[in-house]
C-alpha positions as CSV (number, residue, x, y, z in Angstrom):
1,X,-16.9,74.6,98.3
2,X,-18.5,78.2,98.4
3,X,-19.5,79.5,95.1
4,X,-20.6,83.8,94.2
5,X,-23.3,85.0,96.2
6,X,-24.6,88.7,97.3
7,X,-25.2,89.2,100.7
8,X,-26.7,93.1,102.0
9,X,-26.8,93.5,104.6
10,X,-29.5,95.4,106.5
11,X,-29.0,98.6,108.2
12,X,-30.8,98.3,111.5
13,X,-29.6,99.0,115.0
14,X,-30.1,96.2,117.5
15,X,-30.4,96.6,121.8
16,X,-30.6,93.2,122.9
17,X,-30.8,92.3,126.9
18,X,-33.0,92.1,129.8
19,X,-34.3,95.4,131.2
20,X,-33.7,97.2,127.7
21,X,-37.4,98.8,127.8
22,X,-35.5,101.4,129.5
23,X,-33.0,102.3,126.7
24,X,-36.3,103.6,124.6
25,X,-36.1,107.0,125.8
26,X,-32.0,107.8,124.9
27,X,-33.2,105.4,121.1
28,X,-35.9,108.0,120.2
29,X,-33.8,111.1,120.9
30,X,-30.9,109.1,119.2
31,X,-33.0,109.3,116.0
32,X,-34.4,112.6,116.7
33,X,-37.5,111.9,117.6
34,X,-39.7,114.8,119.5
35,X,-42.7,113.6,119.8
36,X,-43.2,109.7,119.6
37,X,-47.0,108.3,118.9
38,X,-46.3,104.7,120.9
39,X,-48.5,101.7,119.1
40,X,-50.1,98.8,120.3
41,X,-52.8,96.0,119.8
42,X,-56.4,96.6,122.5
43,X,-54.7,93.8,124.6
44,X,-51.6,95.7,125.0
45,X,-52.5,99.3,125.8
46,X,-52.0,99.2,129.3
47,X,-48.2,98.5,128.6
48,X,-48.1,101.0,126.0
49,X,-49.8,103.7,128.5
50,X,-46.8,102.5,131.0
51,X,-43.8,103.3,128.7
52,X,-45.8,106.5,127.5
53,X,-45.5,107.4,131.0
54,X,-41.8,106.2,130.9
55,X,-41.3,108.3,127.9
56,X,-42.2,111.6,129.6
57,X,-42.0,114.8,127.1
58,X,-41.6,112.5,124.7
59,X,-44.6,110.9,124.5
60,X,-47.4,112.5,122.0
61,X,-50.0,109.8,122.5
62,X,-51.1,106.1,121.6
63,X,-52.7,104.2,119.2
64,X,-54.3,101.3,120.4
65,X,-55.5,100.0,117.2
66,X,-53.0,97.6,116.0
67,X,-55.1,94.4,114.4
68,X,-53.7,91.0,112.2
69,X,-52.6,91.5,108.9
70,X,-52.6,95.2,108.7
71,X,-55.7,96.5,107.6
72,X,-55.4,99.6,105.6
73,X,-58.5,101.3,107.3
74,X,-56.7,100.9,110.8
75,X,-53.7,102.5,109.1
76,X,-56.0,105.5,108.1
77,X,-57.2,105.6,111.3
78,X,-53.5,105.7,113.0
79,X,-52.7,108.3,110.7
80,X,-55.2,110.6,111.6
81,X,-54.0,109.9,115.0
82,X,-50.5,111.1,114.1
83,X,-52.0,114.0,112.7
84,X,-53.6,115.0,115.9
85,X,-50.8,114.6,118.6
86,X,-48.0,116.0,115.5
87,X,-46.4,112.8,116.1
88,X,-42.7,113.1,114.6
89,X,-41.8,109.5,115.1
90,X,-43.3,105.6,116.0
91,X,-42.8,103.6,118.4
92,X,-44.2,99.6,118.0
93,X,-44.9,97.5,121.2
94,X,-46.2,94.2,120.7
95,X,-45.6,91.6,118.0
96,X,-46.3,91.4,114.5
97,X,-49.6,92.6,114.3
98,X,-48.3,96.6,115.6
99,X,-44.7,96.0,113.8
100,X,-46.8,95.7,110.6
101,X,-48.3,99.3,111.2
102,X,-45.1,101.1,112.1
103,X,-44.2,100.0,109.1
104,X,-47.3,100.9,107.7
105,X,-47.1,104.7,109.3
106,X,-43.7,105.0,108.3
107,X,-44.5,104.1,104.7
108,X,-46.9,106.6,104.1
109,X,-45.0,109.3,106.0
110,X,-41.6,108.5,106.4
111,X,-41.2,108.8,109.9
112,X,-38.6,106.8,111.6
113,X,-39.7,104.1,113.9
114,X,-38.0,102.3,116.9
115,X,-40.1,98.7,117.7
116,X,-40.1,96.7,121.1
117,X,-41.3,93.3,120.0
118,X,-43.0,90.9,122.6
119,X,-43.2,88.2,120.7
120,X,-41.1,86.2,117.9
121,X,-42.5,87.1,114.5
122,X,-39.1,88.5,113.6
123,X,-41.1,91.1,111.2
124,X,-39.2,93.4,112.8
125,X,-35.8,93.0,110.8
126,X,-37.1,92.9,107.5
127,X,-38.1,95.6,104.8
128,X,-41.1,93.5,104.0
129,X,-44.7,94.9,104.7
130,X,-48.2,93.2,104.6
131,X,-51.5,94.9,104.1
132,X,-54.7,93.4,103.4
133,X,-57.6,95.7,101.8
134,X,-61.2,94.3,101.6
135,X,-59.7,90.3,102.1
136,X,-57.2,90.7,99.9
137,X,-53.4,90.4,101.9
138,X,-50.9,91.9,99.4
139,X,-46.7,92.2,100.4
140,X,-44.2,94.9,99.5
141,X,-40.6,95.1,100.1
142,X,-39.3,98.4,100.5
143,X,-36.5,100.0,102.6
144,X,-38.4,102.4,103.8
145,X,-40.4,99.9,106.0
146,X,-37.2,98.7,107.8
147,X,-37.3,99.4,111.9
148,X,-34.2,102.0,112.5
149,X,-33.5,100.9,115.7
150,X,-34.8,97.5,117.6
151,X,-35.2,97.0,121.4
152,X,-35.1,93.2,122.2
153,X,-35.8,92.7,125.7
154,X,-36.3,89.4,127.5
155,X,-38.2,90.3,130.2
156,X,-40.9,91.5,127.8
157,X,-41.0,87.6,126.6
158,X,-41.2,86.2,130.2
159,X,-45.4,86.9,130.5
160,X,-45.7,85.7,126.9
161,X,-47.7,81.8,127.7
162,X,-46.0,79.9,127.0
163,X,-48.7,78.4,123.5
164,X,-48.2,81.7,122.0
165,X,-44.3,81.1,122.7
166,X,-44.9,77.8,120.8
167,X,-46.7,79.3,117.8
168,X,-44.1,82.6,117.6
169,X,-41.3,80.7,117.6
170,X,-42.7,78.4,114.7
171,X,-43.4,80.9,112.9
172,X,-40.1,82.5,113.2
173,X,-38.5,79.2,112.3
174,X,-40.5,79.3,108.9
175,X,-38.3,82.5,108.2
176,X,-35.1,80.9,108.6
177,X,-36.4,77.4,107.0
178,X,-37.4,79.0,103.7
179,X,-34.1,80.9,103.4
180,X,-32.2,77.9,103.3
181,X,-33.4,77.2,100.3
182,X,-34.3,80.8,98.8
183,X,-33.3,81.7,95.2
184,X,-30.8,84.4,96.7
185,X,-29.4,82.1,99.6
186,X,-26.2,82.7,100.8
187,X,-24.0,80.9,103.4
188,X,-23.9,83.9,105.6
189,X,-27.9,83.5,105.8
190,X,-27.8,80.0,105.8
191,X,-25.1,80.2,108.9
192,X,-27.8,82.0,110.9
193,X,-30.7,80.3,109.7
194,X,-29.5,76.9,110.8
195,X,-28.4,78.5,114.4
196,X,-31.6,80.5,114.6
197,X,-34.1,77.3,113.8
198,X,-31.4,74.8,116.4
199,X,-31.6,78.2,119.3
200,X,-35.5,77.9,118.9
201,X,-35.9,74.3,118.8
202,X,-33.5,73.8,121.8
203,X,-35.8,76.7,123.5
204,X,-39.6,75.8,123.2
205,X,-40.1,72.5,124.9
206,X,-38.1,74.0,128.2
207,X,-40.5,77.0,127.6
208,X,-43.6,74.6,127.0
209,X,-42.4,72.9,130.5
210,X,-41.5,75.5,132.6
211,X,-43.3,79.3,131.2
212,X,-40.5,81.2,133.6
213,X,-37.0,80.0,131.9
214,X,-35.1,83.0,131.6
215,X,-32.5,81.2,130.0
216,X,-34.6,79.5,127.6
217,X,-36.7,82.7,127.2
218,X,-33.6,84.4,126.4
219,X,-32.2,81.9,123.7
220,X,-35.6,82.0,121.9
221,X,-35.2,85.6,121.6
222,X,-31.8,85.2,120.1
223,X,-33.0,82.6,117.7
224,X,-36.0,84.9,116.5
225,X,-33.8,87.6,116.0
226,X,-31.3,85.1,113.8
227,X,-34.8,84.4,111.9
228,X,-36.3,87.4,111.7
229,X,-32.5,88.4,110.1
230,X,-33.0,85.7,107.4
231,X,-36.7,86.8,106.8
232,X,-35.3,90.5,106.1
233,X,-32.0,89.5,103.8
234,X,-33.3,87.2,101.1
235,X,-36.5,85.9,99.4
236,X,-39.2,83.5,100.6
237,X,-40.9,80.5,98.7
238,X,-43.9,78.6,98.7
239,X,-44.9,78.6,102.8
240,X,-44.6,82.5,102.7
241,X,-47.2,82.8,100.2
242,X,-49.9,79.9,101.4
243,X,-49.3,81.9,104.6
244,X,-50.4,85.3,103.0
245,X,-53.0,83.6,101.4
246,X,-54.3,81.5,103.8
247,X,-54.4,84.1,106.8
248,X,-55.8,87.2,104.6
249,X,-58.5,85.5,102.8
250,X,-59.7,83.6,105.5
251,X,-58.5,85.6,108.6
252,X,-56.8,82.9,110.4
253,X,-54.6,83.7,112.9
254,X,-51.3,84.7,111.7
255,X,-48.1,82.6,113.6
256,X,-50.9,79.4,113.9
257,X,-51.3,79.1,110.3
258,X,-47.3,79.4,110.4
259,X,-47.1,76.6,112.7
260,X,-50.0,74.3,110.8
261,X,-48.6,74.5,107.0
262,X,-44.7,74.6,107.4
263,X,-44.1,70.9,107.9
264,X,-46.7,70.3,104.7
265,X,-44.4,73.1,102.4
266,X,-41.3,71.8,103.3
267,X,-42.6,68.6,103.0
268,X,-43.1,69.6,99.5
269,X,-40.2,71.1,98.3
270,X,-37.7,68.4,100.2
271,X,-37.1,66.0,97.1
272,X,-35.9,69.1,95.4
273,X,-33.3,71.0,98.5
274,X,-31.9,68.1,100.2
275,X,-28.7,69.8,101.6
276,X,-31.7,72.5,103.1
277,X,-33.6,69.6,104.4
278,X,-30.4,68.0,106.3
279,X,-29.8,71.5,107.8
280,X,-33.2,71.6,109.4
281,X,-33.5,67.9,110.2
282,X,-30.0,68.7,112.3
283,X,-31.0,71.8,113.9
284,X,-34.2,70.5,115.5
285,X,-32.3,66.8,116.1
286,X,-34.6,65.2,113.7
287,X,-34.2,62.6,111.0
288,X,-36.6,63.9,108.8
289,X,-36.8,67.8,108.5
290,X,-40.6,68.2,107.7
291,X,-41.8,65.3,110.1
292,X,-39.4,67.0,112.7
293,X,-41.1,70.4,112.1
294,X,-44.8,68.0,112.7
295,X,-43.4,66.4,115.9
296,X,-41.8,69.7,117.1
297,X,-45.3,71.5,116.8
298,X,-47.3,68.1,118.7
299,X,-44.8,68.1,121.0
300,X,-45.6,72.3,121.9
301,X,-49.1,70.9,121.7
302,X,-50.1,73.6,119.1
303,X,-52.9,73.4,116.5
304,X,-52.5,71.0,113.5
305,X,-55.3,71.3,111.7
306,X,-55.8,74.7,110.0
307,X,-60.1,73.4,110.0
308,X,-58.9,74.2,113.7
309,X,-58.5,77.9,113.5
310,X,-61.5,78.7,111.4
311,X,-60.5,77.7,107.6
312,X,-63.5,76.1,105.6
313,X,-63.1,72.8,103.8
314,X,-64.8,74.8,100.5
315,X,-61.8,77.4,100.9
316,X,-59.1,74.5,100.0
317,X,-59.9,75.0,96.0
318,X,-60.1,78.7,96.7
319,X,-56.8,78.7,98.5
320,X,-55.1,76.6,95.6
321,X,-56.2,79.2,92.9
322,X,-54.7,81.9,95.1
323,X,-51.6,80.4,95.6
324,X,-50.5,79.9,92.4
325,X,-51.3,83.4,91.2
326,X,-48.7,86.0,91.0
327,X,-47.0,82.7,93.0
328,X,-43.7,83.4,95.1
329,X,-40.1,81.8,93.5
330,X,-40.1,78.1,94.9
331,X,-37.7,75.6,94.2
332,X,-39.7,72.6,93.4
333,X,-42.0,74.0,90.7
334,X,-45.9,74.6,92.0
335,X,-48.1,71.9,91.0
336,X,-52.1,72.6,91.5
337,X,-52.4,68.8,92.5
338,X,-49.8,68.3,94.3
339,X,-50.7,71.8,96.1
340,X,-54.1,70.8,96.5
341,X,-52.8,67.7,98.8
342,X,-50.7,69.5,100.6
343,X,-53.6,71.9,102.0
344,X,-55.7,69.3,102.2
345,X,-53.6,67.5,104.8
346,X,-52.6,71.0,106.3
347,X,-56.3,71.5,106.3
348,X,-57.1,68.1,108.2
349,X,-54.3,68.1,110.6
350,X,-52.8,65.1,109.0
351,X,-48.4,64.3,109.3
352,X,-46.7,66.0,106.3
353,X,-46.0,63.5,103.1
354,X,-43.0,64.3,100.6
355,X,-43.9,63.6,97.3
356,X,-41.9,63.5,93.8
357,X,-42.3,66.3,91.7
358,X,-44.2,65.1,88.6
């Protein structure tokens, strides 16, 4: 039986395919864009300088400054960049790390922005923004944020190796995990959540066994896309904030720390969404939704230890009392002992264990 719910839904246009790159050009001038500042990480610059040249008048320069968790002083520094070329317009190449400072740049400024994305962080659909100032990550939702148009091409994925593929697509099936049980769920969301986290599931291992599966390439993209829908439309819970917390205080890689604690939060909040839990266990052909998410993330042979990407076993404490202020909406209530555990084993690498709420 479907009770009330609230869906909005987001406006954001979406150019999905192979060989879309080349629709960026007719997007910008679609938006009005005269002069487009294209942004990218250091590792990604040389594609950036190729669909500057690509762009021809179009193109007022690059930034190639784009860094994890959107540091304001790199924003301050792609502003004055903007300022120089008299950029009227972004345009974001790369994955979550330059999404995050479009967003950033079009925050401040209000200029619209067309993003590429190369990866799966699915940041791309949502009105959410990140930024951390001196260690601390801090997250705004604003429309103003939102992508106006999206370029989803495949062919961009095919050179992604196929570990970062693991850890992306993880990351993206966080989004669509925690909006199965989000406070504003809806069975709209929860339709593509369940198709996005089965499309990426189904995807990875073939990616994991053979890097050059276009078809598999292809259906990850889709899934991510499903995700990073989910993401965008309605809240996020308890993984969403260890995440923040775990990757801005400590600087660990963003999408690894995804992978590492999302079988330990949904561990924890299973005794109280079971229908959520059956939805994942199905998608990924599990019987046990968190355990699944572990064996899913061995089986991709990804980090499972978050000691493994640089987090201290002093931080654990740190992490707990950060967690649980200004805490994100979560359907079990948070528990500092219970929490403790559960970064404690996220910390150590050990399987996920669901516990009663107290």
């Amino acid at each position: 039986m479907i009770g009330s719910f609230i869906f909005e839904n987001l406006p954001c246009r979406v150019v999905f395919g192979s060989g879309t790159l080349g629709a960026a050009k007719a997007e910008i001038e679609r938006l009005g864009g005269r002069r487009a500042l294209v942004l990218t990480t250091p590792q990604q610059q040389a594609e950036g300088a190729k669909l500057g040249t690509a762009l021809g008048p179009l193109h007022a320069g690059i930034f190639a400054g784009a860094t994890m968790h959107t540091p304001v002083d790199v924003t301050e520094r792609a502003l004055a960049a903007m300022k120089g070329c008299e950029a009227d317009c972004v345009v974001s190449l790369g994955g979550g790390s330059t999404t995050g400072l479009g967003k950033a740049l079009a925050l401040r400024t209000g200029v619209n922005q067309l993003c590429i994305p190369t990866t799966y962080a699915g940041s791309e659909m949502t009105p959410i923004l990140g930024e951390t100032r001196d260690g601390l990550k801090t997250t705004l939702r604003d429309p103003a944020v939102l992508p106006e148009t999206v370029i989803y091409d495949v062919d961009l994925t095919l050179t992604l190796p196929a570990g970062l593929a693991a850890t992306s697509g993880i990351n993206a099936i966080a989004h669509a995990a925690e909006a199965l049980y989000a406070r504003d769920a809806n069975p709209v969301t929860s339709l593509m959540a369940e198709e996005g986290i089965r499309a990426l599931a189904h995807a990875l291992p073939a990616i994991a066994d053979k890097g050059d599966d276009r078809d598999a390439r292809t259906e990850a993209l889709y899934g991510a896309w499903l995700c990073g829908i989910c993401l965008g439309t309605v809240g996020m819970a308890l993984h969403h904030k260890l995440c923040h917390t775990l990757g801005g205080t400590f600087d660990l890689p963003h999408a690894e720390t995804h992978t590492i604690v999302l079988p330990h939060a949904v561990a924890y909040n299973a005794p109280a969404v079971p229908d959520a839990m059956a939805r994942i266990a199905r998608a990924i052909g599990a019987a046990d939704a968190a355990q699944g998410l572990y064996d899913l993330a061995k089986r991709l042979d990804t980090k499972l230890a978050l000691r493994d990407i640089g987090m201290p076993e002093s931080g654990i404490d740190k992490a707990v009392d950060l967690a649980i202020t200004n805490a994100y909406w979560n359907p079990r209530p948070i528990e500092r002992n219970a929490l403790r555990d559960l970064i404690a084993r996220a910390w150590a690498g050990e399987p996920p264990v669901s516990t009663r709420a107290a």
